[in-house]
N, C-alpha and C positions, 0 to 999 in steps of 0.2 A: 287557356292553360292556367293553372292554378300554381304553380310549384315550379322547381329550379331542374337541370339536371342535375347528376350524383358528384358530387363532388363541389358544389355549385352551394355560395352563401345569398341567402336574396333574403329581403321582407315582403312578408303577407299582411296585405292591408284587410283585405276582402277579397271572397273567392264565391261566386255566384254559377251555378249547374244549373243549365238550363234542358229540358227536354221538349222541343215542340213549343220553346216558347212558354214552358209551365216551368216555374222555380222549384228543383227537387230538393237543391241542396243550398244553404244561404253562408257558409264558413265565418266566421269573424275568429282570430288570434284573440286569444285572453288565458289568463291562468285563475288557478281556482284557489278560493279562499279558505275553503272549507274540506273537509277529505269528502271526494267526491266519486260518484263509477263511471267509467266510460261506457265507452261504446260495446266495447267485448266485457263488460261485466267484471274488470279488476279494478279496485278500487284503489283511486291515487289519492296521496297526502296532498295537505295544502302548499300551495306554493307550486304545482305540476303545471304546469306550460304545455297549451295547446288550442284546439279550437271549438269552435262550440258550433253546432249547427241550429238555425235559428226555426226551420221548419219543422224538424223533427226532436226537437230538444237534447239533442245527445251531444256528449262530449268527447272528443276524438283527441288522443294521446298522437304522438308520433310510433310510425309503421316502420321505418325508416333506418338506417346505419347512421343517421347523424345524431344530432341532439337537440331540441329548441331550447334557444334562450331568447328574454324582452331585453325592449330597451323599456326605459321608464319616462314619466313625461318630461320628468327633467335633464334627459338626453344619456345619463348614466345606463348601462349596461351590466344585464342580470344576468349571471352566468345558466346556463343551459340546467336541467335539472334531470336526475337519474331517469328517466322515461322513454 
């Protein structure tokens, strides 16, 4: 399982989908530097919070009622971004 229930705060390190043993889906958390499109073809500002699929190159916003936000490497906390 990849994700938290509703209501539910967690970190996503990596999220790895597996079918039969073949990798479909490879997730890794990252935000974007540049204004970029997702997955559904709206295109988000820099600074959008979300993940990236490593097999099929697309970028995937949040689907979701909540918000994502990072932390940074030096432990500080980026608040969630409109997405």
């Amino acid at each position: 399982m990849c994700g938290t229930r509703t209501g539910m705060i967690g970190k996503i390190y990596s999220c790895q989908i597996l079918d039969n043993e073949q990798l479909i889906r490879n997730f890794i958390p990252c935000y974007s530097t540049t204004t970029v499109t997702d997955v559904d073809r709206k295109e988000c500002s820099a600074g959008t919070v979300g993940l990236y699929d490593t097999v099929e190159g697309k970028f995937y916003t949040n689907q979701g009622t909540g918000k994502f936000g990072y932390e940074a490497l030096d432990g500080t906390y980026v608040a969630p971004t409109n997405n």
